[in-house]
C-alpha positions in Angstrom: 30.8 10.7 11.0 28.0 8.0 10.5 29.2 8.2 6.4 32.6 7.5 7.4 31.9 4.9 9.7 29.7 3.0 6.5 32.1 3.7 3.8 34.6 1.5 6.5 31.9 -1.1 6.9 31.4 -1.0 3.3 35.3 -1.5 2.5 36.2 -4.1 4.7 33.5 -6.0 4.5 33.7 -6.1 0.9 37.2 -7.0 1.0 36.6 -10.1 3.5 33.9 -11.6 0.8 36.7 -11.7 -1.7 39.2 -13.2 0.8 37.3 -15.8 2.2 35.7 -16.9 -1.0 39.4 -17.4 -2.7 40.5 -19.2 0.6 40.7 -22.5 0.4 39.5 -22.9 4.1 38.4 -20.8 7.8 37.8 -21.6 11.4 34.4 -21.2 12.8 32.7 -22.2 16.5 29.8 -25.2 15.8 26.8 -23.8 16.4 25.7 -27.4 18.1 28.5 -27.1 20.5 30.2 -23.8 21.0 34.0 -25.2 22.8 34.4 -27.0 19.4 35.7 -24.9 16.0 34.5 -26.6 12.6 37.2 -26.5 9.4 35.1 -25.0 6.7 35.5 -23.9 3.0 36.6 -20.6 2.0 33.0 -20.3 0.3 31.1 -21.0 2.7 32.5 -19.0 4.8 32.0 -15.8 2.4 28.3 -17.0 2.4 27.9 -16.9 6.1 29.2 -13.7 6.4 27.1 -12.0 3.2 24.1 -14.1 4.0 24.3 -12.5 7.7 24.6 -9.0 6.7 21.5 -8.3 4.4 20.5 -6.0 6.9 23.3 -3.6 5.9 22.3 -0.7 3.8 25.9 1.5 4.4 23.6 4.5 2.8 22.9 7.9 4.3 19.2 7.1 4.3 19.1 3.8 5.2 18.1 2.5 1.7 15.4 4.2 -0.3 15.6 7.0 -2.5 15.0 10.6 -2.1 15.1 10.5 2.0 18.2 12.3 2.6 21.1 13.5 0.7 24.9 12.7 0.7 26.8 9.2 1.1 24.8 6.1 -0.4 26.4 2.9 -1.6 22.5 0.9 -1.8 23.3 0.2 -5.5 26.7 -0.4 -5.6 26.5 -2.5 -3.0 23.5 -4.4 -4.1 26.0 -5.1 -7.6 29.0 -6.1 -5.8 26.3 -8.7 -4.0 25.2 -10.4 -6.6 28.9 -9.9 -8.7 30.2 -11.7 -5.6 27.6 -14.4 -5.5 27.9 -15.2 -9.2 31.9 -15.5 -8.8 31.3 -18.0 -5.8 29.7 -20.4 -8.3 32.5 -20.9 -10.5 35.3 -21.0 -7.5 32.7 -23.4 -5.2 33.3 -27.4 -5.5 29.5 -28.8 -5.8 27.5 -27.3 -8.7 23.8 -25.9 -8.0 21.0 -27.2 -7.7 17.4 -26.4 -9.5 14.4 -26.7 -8.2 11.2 -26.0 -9.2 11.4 -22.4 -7.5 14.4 -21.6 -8.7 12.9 -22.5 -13.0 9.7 -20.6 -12.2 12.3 -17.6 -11.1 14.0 -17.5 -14.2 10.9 -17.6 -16.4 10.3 -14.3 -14.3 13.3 -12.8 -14.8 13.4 -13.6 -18.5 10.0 -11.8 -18.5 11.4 -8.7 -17.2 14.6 -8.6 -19.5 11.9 -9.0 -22.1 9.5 -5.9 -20.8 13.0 -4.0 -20.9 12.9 -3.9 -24.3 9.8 -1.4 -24.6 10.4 0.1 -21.0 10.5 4.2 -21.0 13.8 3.8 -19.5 16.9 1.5 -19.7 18.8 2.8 -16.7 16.1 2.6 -14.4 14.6 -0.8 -16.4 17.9 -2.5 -15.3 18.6 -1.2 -11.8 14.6 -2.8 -11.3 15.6 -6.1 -12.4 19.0 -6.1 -10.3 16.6 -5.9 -7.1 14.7 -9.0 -8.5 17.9 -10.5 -9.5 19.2 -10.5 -6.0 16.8 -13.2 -4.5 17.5 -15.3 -7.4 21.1 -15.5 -7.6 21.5 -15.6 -3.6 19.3 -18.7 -4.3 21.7 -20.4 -6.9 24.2 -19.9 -4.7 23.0 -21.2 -1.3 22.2 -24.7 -3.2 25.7 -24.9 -4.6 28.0 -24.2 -1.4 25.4 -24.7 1.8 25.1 -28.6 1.8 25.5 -29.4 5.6 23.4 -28.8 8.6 26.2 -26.8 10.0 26.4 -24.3 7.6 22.6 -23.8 7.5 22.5 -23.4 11.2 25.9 -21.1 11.3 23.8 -18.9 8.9 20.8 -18.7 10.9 22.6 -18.1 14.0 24.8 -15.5 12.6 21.7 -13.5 10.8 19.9 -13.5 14.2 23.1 -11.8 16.1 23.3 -8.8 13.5 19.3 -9.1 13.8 20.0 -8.1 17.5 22.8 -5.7 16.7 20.1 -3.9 14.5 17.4 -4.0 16.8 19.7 -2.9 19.9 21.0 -0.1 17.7 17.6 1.5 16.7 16.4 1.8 20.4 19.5 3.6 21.7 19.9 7.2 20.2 23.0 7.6 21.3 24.6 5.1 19.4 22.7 5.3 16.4 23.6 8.5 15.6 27.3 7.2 15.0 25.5 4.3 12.7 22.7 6.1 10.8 22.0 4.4 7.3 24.3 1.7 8.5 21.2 -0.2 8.8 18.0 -0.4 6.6 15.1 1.6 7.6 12.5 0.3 10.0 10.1 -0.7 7.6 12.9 -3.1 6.0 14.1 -4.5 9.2 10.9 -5.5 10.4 10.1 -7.4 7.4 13.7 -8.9 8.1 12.6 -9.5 11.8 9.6 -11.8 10.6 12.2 -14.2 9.2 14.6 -14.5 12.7 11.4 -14.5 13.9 10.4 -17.7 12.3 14.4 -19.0 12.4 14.0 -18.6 16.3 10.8 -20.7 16.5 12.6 -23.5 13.8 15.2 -23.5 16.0 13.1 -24.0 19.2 10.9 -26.8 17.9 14.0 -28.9 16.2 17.1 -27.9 18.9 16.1 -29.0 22.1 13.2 -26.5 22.9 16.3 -23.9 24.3 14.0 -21.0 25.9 16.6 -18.7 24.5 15.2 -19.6 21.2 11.4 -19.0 22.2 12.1 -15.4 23.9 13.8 -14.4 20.7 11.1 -15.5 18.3 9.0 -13.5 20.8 11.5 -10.4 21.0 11.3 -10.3 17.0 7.8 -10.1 16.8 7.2 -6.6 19.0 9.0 -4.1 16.8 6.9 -4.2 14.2 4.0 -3.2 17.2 5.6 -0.6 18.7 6.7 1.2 15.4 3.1 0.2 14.3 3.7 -0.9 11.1 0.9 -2.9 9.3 2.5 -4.2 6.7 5.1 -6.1 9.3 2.2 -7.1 11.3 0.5 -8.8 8.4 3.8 -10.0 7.0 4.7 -11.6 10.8 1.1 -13.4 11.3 1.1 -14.7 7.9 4.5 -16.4 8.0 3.7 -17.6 11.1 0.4 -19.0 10.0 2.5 -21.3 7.3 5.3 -22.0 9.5 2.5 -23.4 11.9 0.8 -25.2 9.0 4.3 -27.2 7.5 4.9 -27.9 11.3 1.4 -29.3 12.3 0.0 -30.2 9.4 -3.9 -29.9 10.0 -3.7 -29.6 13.5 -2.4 -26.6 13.4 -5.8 -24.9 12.5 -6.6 -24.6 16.2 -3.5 -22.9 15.9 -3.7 -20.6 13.0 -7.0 -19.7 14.4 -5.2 -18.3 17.6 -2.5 -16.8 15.8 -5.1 -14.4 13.2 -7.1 -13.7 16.3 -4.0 -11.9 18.1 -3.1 -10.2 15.1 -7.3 -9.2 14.8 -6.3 -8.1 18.6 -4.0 -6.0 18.2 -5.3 -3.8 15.3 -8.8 -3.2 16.9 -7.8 -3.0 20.8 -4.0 -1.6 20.4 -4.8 2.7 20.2 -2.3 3.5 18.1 -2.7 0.4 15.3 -6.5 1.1 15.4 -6.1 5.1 14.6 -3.2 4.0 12.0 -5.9 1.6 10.6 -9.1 3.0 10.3 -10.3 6.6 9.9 -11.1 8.3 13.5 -14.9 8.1 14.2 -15.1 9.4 18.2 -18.5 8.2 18.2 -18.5 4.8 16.8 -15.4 3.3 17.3 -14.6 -0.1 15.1 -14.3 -3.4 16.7 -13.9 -7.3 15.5 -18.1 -7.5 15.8 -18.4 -5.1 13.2 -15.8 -8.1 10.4 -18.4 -10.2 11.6 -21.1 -8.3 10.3 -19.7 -6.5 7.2 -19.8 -3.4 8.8 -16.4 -2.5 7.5 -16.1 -1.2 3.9 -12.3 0.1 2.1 -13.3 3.4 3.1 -12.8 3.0 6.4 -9.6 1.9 6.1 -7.1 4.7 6.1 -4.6 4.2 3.1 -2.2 6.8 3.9 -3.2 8.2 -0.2 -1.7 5.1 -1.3 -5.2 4.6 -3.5 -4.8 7.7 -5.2 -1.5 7.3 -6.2 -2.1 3.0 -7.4 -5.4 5.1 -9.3 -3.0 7.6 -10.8 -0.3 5.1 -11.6 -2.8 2.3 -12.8 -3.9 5.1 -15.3 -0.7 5.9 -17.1 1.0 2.7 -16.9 -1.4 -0.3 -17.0 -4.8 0.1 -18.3 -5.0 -0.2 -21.9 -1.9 -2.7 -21.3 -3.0 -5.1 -19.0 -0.9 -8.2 -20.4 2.3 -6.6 -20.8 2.6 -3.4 -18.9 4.5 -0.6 -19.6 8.0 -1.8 -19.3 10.2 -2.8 -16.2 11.6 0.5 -14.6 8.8 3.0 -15.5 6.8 3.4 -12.9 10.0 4.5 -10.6 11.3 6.9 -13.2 8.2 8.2 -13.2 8.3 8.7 -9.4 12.0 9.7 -9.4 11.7 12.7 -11.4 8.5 13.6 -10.4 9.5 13.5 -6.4 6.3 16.0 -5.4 4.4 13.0 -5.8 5.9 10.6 -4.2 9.2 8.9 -3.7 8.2 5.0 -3.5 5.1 3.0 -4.4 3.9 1.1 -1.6 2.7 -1.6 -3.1 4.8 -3.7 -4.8 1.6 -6.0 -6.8 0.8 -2.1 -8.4 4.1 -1.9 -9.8 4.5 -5.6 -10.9 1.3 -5.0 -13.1 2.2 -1.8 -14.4 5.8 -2.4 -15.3 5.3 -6.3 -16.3 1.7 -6.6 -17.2 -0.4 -9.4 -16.1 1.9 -11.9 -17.6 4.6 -10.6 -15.0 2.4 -10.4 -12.2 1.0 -13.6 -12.2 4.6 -15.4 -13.6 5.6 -13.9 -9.7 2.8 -15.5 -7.7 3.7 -18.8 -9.7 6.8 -18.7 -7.9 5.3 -17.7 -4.0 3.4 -20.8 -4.9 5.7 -23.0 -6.3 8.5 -22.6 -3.5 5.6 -22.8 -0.8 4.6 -26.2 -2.1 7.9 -27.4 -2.4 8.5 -27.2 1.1 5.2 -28.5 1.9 6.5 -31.5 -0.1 9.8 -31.5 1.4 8.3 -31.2 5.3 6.0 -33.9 4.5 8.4 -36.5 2.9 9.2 -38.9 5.9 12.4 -39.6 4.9 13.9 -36.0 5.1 16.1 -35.2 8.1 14.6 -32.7 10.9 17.2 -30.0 10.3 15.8 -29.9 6.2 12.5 -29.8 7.3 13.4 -26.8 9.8 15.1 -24.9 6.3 12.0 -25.5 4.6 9.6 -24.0 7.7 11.4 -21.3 7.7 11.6 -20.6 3.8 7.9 -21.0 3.5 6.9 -18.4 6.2 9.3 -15.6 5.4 8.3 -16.0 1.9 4.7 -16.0 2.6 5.0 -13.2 5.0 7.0 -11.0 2.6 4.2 -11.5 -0.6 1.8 -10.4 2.3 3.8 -7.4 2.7 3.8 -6.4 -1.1 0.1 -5.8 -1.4 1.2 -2.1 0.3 5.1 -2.4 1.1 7.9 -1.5 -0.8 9.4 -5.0 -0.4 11.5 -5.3 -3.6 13.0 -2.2 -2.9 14.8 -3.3 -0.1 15.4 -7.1 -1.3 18.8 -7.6 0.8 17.4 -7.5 4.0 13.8 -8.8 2.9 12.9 -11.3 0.0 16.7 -12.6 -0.5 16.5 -14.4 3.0 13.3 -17.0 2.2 14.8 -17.6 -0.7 18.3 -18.9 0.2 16.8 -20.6 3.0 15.2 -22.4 0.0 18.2 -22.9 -2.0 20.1 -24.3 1.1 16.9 -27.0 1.4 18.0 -27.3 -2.2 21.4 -27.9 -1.5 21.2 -30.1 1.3 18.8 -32.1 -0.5 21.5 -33.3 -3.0 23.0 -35.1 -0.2 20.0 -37.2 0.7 19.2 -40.2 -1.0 15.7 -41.8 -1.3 15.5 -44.8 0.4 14.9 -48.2 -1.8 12.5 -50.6 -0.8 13.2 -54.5 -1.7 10.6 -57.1 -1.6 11.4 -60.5 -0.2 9.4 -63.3 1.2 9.2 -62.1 4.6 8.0 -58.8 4.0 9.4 -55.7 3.5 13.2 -54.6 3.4 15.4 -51.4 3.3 
């Protein structure tokens, strides 16, 4: 039933993409005042709509490989994205724009087209670089047809709703039995979560402090807790910690401060975080005095055999070709038809050096960094408008959060509903930068003029 119900989902949804984007215009309510209707483009309409359902996975599994049998559409899907996306630029009026973000992310790609040429495997070389393709062209995209503060908003208020949907959907059995895979896996939405998350407090701090806003930003933080998923803690507190920053500036520390302290809370005083996080020692029980005093060495943190398989991987795939790895792609085919071992990495920095070397690794912190500071930039210009400012929070805290997430996360793997959001939040800054002009200053005799 629940593969019926995707392939549906799958279909029509599909189809609207390709009739909106060919429209030449569509109704939709203003998210600043909901009794009005704005007159849109066609495009951006389409980009609403596929920016708001990341979170789809229409798979029997829920994304992933090797977790159940039967009906799955992931990479199809994923392909029809970015095929979509691609085709919006050429039918779209305004052209992209490129930032320094979006250069450092095709030096990274051409890196990984490069590492395909040596890789063990083309098939599974290619379907690796259409997951880091994904962020990339959704990024293109968002700076050539988001360029008002409409749009923006319509997509953040639209992604939070399906957010809901999602979240509602996973804590009612019933009904999630007629929607299984319909939805990504936990893991995948929680990392999604962190970015409504920080969407919610954007739109709290720059939209009239609505307490709707601050309840939601709240909501989206406990799943991650009660599913007790580290990764999703660390990615949450870490993308708050830079949201807080860009907002505050160096007051925030105070903040920041309060921020790593609940997160320090939770692991060491929540039960089930501190037996997922540490091995169980009945008589001597970790706690935060024991950070203070070094007490607390990496065996004591319980891995889940995630270090033996990095170790195993590390062996076959990187050392003795540190700079260049072993190819894009071969570390999953390795996995893939060797399943006894393990279906996914967990760690997506493992991978990056094993497939793409050093060279690869580093070429995709450059561009963690790079966008980061561009927003920094961009929240610290006076003359940017609020409602940029807000696009930029929000790109630089998801983002952050989700490279938390790859130190043992399978992030990339599920790039629709993770690292594709923080970056078209930063390629609509991009876009509705074009429309802002830097004031000129005039000199006269009396002083100084606009």
């Amino acid at each position: 039933m629940s593969g019926i119900i995707n392939l549906i989902i799958f279909l029509v949804l599909n189809g609207y993409f390709f009739i909106y984007m060919f429209r030449y215009s569509a109704r939709i309510k203003s998210p600043l005042n909901s009794t009005k209707y704005l007159l849109i483009e066609g495009t951006e309409m389409f980009f609403i709509l596929l920016f708001a359902t990341g979170t789809l996975a229409l798979s029997s599994s829920g994304g992933g490989h090797g977790a159940s049998g039967g009906f799955n559409l992931q990479a199809i899907r994923l392909l029809l994205l970015e095929v979509a996306l691609l085709m919006s630029l050429f039918v779209c009026t305004e052209k992209p724009k490129w930032g320094a973000g979006t250069i450092a992310y095709l030096i990274y790609i051409l890196w990984c087209v490069y590492t395909l040429t040596y890789a063990s495997s083309f098939e599974y070389g290619f379907r690796y670089i259409l997951k880091y393709l994904y962020p990339m062209i959704i990024m293109i995209a968002a700076s050539a047809i988001v360029r008002d503060e409409e749009i923006f908003l319509s997509c953040c208020v639209w992604a939070r709703r399906v957010a809901i949907v999602s979240a509602l959907i996973g804590y009612f059995p019933f009904i999630a039995q007629f929607f299984s895979g319909t939805f990504w896996y936990a893991t995948a939405l929680n990392l999604n979560y962190v970015t409504i998350s920080l969407t919610s407090f954007a739109l709290y701090y720059y939209y009239g402090k609505d307490k709707k806003d601050l309840i939601l930003a709240i909501l989206f933080v406990f799943p991650c807790i009660l599913m007790v998923h580290r990764s999703g803690l660390l990615a949450m507190f870490s993308g708050l910690a830079v949201f807080m920053f860009l907002k505050h500036k160096w007051v925030s520390l105070p903040y920041i401060v309060g921020v790593l302290a609940i997160g320090l809370a939770i692991v060491f005083y929540v039960p089930a975080f501190h037996d997922k996080m540490f091995w169980k020692d009945t008589d001597n029980e970790l706690t935060v005095k024991d950070i203070r005093e070094g007490n607390i060495t990496q065996d004591d943190i319980r891995n889940n055999g995630r270090e033996g398989l990095w170790n195993m991987l590390e062996t076959n795939f990187y050392k003795g070709r540190e700079m260049k790895g072993s190819g894009i792609g071969s570390c999953q085919k390795f996995l893939y038809e060797n399943p006894l071992v393990a279906n996914q990495i967990h760690g997506d920095y493992v991978q990056m050096r094993c497939d793409t070397g050093l060279i690869g690794f580093w070429l995709y912190i450059l561009i963690g960094v790079t966008v980061v500071l561009h927003c920094f930039i961009v929240c610290a210009t006076p003359y940017v408008p609020n409602y940029i400012k807000c696009c930029a929070m929000i790109a630089a805290g998801s983002l952050a959060g989700c490279y938390a997430a790859m130190y043992s996360e399978n992030v990339v793997t599920y790039t629709m509903a993770s690292t594709g959001y923080p970056f078209a939040f930063y390629g609509m800054m991009l876009g509705m930068l074009k429309k802002i002009q830097k004031p000129t200053y005039q000199y006269s005799e009396r002083g100084l003029n606009f």
